[in-house]
C-alpha positions as CSV (number, residue, x, y, z in Angstrom):
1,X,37.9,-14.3,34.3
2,X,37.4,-11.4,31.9
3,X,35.4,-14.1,29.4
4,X,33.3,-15.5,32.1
5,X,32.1,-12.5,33.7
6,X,30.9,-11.1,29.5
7,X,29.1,-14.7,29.2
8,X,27.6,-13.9,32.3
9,X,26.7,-10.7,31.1
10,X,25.6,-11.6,27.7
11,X,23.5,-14.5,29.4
12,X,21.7,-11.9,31.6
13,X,21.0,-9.9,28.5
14,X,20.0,-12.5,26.8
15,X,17.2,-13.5,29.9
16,X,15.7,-9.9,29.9
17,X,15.2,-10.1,26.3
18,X,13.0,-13.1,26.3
19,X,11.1,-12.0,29.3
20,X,11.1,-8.3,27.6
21,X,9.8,-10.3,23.9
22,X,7.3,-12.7,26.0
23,X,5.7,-9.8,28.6
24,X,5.1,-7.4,25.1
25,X,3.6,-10.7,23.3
26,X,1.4,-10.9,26.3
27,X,0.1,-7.7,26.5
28,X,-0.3,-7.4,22.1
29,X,-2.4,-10.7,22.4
30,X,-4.3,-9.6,25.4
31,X,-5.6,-6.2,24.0
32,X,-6.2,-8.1,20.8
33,X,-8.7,-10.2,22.7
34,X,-10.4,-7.5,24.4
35,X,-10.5,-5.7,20.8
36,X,-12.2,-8.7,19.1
37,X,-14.6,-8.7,22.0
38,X,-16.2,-5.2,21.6
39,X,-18.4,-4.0,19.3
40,X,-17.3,-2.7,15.5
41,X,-18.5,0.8,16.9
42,X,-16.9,1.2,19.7
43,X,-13.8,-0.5,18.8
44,X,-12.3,2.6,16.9
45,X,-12.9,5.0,19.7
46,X,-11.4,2.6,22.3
47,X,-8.4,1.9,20.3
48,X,-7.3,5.5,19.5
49,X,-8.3,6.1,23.4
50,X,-5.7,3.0,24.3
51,X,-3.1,4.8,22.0
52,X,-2.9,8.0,23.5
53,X,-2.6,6.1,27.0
54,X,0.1,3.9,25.9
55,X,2.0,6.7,24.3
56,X,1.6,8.7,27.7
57,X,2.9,5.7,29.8
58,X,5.7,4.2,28.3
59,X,6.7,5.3,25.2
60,X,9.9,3.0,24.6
61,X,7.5,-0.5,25.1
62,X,4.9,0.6,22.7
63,X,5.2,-1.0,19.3
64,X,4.3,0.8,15.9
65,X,0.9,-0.3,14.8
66,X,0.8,-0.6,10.6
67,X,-2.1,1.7,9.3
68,X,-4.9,-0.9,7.9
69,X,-5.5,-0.4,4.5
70,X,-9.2,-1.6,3.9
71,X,-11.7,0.8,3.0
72,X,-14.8,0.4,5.1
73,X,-18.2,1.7,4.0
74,X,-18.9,3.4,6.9
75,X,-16.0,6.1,6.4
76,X,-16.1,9.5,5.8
77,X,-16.3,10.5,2.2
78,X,-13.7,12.8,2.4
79,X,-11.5,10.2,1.9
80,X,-9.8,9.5,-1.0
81,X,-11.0,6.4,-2.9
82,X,-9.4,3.5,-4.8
83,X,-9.8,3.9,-8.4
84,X,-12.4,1.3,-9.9
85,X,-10.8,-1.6,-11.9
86,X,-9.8,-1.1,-15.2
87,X,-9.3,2.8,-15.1
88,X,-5.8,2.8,-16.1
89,X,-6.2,1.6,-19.2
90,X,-9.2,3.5,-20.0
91,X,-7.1,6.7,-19.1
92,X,-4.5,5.3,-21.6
93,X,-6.1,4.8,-23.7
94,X,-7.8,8.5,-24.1
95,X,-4.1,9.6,-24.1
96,X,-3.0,7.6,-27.1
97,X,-6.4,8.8,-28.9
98,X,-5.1,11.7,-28.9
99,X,-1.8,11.0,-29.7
100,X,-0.3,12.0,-33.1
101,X,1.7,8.7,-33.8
102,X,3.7,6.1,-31.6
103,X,3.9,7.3,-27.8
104,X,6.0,5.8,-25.4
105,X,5.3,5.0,-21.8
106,X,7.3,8.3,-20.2
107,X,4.9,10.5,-22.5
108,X,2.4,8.6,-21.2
109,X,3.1,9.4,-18.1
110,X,3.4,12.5,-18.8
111,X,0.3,13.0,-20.2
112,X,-1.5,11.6,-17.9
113,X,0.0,13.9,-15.0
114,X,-0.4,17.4,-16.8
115,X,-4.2,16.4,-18.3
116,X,-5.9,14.7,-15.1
117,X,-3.6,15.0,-12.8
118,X,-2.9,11.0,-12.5
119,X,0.7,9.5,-11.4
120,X,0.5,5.8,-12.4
121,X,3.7,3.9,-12.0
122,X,5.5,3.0,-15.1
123,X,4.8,-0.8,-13.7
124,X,1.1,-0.3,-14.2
125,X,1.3,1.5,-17.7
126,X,3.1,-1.2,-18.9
127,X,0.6,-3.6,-17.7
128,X,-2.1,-1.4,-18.9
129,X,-0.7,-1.6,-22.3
130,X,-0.1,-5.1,-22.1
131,X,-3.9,-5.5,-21.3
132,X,-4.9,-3.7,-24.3
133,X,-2.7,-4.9,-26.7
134,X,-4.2,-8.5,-25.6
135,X,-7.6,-6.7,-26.6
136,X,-6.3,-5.3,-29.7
137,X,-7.1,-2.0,-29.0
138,X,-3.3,-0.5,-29.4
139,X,-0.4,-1.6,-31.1
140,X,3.3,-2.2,-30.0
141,X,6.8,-1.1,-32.2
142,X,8.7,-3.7,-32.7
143,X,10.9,-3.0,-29.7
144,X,8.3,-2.5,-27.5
145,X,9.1,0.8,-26.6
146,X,6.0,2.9,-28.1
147,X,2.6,2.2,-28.5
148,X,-0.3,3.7,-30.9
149,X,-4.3,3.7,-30.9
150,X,-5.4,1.5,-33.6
151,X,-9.0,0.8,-32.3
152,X,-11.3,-1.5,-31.0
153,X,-10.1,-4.8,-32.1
154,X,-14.1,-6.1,-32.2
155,X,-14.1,-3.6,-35.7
């Protein structure tokens, strides 16, 4: 009797779930219609409006919303930008100018964080290095481990 009346239970559960899933997929695809139906500027305004209402009404059905990361050209410059393409390895490469001898990427890093105030992962340096080493602009130890500045490889 005991194992009936918790599959009971769990079937019950199991009932408000979907209804709970399929009434929140409902309402996510009907305000994404009525968002693809306005205007680009009135869509921000309505959707931060829609927020705060949500978040007033029922806190525990509202879903978190991931922050878009496209930048638009019609916001505020104030901002902070993405850096153009290319500009780690042209800040690298300042840093193992002036460099006296093999660097590695750490003191690279380092460098780069005490000069111009720039953290780039050790994942990008790396690339970076990679990059310029293809261009013949800096040279690799044998390990791999430190790099050095031996110029433009067009010389």
């Amino acid at each position: 009797m005991a194992k009936s009346a918790m599959s009971q239970l769990e079937q019950q559960l199991e009932v408000i779930r979907k209804e709970a899933y399929d009434a929140g997929y409902a309402a996510a695809m009907q305000a994404l219609r009525e968002f693809a139906g306005r205007s680009p500027n009135t869509t921000a305004a309505a959707v931060v409006s829609r927020g705060r209402k949500a978040a007033t009404k029922a806190p525990s059905t509202t879903a978190a919303k991931p922050k878009s990361t496209t930048v638009r050209k019609s916001q505020s410059k104030a901002q902070p930008t993405r850096p153009q393409r290319g500009s780690n390895a042209l800040l690298i490469t300042e840093v193992l100018k002036g460099a006296r001898g093999p660097t590695r990427a750490a003191d690279i890093r380092k460098a780069l964080q005490r000069d111009n105030g720039v953290s780039i992962a050790f994942t990008s340096i790396r690339h970076a290095l990679g990059q310029l080493a293809k261009r013949g602009e800096v040279k690799a130890s044998a390990d791999h481990k430190e790099w050095r500045y031996v110029g433009n490889g067009a010389d």
